[in-house]
PDB file of N, CA, C and O in Angstrom, chain B, residues numbered from 101:
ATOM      1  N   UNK B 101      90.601  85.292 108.084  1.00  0.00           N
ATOM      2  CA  UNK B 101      89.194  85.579 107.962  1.00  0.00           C
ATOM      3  C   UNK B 101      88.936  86.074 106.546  1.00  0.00           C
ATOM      4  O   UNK B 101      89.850  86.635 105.940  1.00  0.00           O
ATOM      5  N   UNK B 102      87.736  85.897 105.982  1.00  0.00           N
ATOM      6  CA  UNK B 102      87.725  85.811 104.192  1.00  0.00           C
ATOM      7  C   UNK B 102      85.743  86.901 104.853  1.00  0.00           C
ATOM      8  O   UNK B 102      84.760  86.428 105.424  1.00  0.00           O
ATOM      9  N   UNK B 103      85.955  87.977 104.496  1.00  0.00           N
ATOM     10  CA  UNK B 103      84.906  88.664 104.333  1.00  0.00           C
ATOM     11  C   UNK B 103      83.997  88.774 102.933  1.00  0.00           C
ATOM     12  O   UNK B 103      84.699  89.414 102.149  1.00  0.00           O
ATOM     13  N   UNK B 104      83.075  88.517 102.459  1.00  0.00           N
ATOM     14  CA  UNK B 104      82.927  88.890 101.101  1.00  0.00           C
ATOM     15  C   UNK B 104      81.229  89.967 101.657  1.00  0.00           C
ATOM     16  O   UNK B 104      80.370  89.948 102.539  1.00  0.00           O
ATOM     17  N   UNK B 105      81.505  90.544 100.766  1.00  0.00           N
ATOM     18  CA  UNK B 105      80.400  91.747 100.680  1.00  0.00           C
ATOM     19  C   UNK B 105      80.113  91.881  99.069  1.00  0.00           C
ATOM     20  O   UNK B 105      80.305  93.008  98.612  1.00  0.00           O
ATOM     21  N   UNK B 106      79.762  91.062  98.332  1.00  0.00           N
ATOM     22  CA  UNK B 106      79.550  90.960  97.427  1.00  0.00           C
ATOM     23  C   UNK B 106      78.125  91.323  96.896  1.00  0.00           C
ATOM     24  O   UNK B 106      77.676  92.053  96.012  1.00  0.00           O
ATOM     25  N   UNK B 107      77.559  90.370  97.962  1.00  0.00           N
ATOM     26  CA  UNK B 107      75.540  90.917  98.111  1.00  0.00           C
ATOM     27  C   UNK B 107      75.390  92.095  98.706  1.00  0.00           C
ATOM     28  O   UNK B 107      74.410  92.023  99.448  1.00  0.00           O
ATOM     29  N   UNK B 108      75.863  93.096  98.739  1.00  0.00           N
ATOM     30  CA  UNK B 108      75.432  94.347  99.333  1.00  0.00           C
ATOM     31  C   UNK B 108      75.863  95.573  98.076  1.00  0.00           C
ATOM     32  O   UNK B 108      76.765  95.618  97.239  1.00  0.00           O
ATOM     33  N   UNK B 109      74.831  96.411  98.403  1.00  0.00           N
ATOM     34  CA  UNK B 109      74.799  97.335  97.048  1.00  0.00           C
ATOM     35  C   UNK B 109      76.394  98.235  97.542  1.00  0.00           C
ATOM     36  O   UNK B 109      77.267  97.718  98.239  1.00  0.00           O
ATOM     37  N   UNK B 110      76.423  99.047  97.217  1.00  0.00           N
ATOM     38  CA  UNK B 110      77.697 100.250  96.964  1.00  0.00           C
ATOM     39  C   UNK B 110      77.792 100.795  98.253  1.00  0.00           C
ATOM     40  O   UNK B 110      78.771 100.589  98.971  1.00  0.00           O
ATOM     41  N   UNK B 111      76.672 101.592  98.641  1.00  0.00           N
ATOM     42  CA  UNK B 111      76.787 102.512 100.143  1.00  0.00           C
ATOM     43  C   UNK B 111      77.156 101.275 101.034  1.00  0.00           C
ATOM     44  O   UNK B 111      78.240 101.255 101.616  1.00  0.00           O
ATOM     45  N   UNK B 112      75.990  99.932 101.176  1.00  0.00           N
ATOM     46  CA  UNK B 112      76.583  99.239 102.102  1.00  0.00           C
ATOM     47  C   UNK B 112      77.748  98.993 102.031  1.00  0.00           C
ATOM     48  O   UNK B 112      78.510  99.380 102.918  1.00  0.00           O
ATOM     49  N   UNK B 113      78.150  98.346 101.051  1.00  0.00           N
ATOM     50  CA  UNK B 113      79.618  97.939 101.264  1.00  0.00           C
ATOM     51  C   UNK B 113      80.748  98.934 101.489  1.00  0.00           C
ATOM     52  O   UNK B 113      81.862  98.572 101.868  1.00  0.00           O
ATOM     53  N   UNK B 114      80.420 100.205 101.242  1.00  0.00           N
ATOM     54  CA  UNK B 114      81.320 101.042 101.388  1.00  0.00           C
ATOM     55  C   UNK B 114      81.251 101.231 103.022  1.00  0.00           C
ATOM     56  O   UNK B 114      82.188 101.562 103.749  1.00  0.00           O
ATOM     57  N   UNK B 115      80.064 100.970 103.363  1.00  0.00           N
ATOM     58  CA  UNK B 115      79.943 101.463 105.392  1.00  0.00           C
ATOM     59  C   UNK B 115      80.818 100.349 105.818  1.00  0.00           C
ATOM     60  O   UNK B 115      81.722 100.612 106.611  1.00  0.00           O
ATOM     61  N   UNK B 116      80.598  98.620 105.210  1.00  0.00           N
ATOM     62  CA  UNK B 116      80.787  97.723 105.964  1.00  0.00           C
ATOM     63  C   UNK B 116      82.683  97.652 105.872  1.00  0.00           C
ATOM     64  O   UNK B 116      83.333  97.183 106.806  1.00  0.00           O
ATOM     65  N   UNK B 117      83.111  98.010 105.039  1.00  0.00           N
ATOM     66  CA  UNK B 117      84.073  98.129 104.608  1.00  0.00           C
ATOM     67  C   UNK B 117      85.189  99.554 105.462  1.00  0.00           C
ATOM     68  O   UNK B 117      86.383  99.644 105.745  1.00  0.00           O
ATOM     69  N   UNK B 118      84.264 100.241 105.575  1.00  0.00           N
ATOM     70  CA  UNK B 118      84.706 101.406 106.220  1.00  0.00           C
ATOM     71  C   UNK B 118      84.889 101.105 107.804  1.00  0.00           C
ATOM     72  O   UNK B 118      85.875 101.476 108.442  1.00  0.00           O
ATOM     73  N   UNK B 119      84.023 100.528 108.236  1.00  0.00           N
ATOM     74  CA  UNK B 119      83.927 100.135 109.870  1.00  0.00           C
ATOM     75  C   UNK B 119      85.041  99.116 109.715  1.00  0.00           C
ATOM     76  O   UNK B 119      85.978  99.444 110.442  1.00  0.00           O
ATOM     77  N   UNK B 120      85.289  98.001 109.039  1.00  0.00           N
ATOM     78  CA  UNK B 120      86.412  97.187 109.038  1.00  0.00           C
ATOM     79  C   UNK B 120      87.645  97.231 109.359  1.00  0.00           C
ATOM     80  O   UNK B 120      88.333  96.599 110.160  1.00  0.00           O
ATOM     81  N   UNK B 121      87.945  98.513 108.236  1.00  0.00           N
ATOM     82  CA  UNK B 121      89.423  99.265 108.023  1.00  0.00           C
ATOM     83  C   UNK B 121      89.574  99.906 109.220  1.00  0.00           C
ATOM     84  O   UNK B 121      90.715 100.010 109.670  1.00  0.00           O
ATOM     85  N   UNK B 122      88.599 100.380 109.854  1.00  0.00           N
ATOM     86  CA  UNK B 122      88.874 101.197 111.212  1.00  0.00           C
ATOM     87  C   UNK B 122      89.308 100.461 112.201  1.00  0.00           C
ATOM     88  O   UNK B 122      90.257 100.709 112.944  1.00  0.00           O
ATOM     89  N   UNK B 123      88.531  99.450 112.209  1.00  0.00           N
ATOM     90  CA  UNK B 123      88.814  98.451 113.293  1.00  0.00           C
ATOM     91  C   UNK B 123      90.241  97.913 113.048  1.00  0.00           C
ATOM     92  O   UNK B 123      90.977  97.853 114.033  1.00  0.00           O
ATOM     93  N   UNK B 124      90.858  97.397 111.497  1.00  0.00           N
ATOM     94  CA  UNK B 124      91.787  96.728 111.813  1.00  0.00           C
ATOM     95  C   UNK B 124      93.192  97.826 112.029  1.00  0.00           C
ATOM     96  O   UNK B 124      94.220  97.440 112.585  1.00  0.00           O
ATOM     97  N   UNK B 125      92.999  99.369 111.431  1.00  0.00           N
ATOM     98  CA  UNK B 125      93.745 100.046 111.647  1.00  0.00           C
ATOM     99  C   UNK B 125      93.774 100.575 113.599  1.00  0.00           C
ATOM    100  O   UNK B 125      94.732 101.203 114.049  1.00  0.00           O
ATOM    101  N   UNK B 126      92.982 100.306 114.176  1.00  0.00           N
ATOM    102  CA  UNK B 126      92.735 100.307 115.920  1.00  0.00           C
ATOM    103  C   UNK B 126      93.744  99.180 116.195  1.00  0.00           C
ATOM    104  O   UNK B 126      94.705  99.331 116.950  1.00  0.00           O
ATOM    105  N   UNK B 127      93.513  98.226 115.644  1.00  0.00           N
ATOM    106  CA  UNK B 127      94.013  96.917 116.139  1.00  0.00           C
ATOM    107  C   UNK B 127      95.884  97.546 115.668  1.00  0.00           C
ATOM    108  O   UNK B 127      96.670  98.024 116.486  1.00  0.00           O
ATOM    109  N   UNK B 128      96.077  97.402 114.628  1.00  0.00           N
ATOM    110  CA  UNK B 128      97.700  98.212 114.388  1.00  0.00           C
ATOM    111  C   UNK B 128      98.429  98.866 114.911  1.00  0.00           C
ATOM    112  O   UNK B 128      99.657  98.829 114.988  1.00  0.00           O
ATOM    113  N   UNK B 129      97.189  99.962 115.582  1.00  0.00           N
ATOM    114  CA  UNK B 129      97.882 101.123 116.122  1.00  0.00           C
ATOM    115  C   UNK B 129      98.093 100.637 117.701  1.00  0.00           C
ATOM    116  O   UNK B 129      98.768 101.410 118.381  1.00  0.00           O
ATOM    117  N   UNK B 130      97.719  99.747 118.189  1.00  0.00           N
ATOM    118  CA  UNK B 130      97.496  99.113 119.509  1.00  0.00           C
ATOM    119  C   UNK B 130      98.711  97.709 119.590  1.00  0.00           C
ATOM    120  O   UNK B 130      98.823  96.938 120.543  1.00  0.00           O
ATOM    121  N   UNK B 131      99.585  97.680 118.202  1.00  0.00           N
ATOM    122  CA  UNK B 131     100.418  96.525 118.306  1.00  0.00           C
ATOM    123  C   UNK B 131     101.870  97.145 118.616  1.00  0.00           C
ATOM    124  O   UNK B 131     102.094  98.313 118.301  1.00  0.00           O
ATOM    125  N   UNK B 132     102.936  96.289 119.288  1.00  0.00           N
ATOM    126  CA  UNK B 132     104.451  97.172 119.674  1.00  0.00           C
ATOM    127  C   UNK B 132     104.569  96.215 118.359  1.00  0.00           C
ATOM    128  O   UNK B 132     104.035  95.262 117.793  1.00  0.00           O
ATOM    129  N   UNK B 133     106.024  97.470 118.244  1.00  0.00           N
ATOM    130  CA  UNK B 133     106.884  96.762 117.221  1.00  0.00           C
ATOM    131  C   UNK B 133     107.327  95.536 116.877  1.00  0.00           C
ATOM    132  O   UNK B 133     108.034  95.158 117.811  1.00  0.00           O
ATOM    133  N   UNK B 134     107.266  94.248 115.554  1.00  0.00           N
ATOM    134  CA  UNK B 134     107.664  93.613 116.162  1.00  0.00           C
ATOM    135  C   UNK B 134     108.630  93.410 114.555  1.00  0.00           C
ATOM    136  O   UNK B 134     108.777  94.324 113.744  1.00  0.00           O
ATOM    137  N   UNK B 135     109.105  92.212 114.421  1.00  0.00           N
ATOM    138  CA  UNK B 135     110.333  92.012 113.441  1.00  0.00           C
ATOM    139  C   UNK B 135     109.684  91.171 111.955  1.00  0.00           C
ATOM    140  O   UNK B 135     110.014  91.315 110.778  1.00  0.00           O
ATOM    141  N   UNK B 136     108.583  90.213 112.627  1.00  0.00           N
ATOM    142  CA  UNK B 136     107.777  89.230 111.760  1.00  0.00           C
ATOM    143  C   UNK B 136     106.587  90.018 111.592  1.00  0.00           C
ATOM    144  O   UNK B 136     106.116  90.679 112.517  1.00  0.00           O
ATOM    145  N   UNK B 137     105.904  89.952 110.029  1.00  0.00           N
ATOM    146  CA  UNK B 137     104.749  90.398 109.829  1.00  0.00           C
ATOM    147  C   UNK B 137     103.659  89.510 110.797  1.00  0.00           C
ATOM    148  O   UNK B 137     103.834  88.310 111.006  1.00  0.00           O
ATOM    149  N   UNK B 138     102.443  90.321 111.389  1.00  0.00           N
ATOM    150  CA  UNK B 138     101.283  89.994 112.145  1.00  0.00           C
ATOM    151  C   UNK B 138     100.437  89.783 111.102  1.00  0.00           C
ATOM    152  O   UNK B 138      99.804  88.728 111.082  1.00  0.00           O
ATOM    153  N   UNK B 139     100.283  90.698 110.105  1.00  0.00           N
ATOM    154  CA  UNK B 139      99.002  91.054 109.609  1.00  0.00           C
ATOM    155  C   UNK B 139      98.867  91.075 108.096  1.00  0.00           C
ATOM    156  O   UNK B 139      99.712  91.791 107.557  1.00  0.00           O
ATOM    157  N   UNK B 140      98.087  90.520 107.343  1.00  0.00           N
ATOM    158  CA  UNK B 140      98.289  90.978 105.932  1.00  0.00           C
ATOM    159  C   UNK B 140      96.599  90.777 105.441  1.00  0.00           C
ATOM    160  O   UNK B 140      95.844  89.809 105.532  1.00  0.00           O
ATOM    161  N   UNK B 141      96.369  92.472 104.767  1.00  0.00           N
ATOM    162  CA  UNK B 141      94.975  92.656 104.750  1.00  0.00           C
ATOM    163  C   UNK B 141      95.544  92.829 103.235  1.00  0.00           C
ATOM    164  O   UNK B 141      96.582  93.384 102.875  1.00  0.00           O
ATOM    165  N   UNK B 142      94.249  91.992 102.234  1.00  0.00           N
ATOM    166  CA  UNK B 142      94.299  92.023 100.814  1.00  0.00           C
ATOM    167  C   UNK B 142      92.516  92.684 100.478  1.00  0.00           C
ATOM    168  O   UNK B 142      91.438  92.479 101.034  1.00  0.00           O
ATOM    169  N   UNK B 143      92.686  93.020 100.009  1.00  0.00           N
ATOM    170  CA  UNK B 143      91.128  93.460  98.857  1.00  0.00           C
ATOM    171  C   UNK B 143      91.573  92.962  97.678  1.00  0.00           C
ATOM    172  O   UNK B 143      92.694  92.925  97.170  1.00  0.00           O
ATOM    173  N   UNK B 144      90.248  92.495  97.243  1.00  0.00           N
ATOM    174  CA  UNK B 144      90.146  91.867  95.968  1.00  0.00           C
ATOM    175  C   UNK B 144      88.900  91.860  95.241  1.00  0.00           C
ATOM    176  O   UNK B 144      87.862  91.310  95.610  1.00  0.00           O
ATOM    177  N   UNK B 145      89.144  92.727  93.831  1.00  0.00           N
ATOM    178  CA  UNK B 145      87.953  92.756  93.707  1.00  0.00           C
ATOM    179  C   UNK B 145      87.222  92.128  92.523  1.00  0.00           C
ATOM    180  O   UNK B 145      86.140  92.498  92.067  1.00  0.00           O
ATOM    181  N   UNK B 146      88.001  91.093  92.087  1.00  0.00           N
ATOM    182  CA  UNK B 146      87.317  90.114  91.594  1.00  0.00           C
ATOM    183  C   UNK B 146      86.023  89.527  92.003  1.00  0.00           C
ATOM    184  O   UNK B 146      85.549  88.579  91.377  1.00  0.00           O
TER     185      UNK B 146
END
């Protein structure tokens, strides 16, 4: 999934961005151990 928040001023993107990280850190904390990476979250701020 490719999010861009590019059109949104500072506060937004900082909320939309903030609710994100929460969610995908929920999703992490809700995974068992496993041996192969699941997940790979990049920011970029190009």
């Amino acid at each position: 999934m490719i999010l861009s928040v590019a059109h949104l001023d500072d506060d937004e993107r900082m909320l939309v961005l903030g609710v994100v990280l929460e969610q995908f850190l929920a999703w992490v904390r809700a995974q068992s151990g496993a041996q192969q990476l699941r997940a790979l979250l990049v920011f970029d701020e190009l």
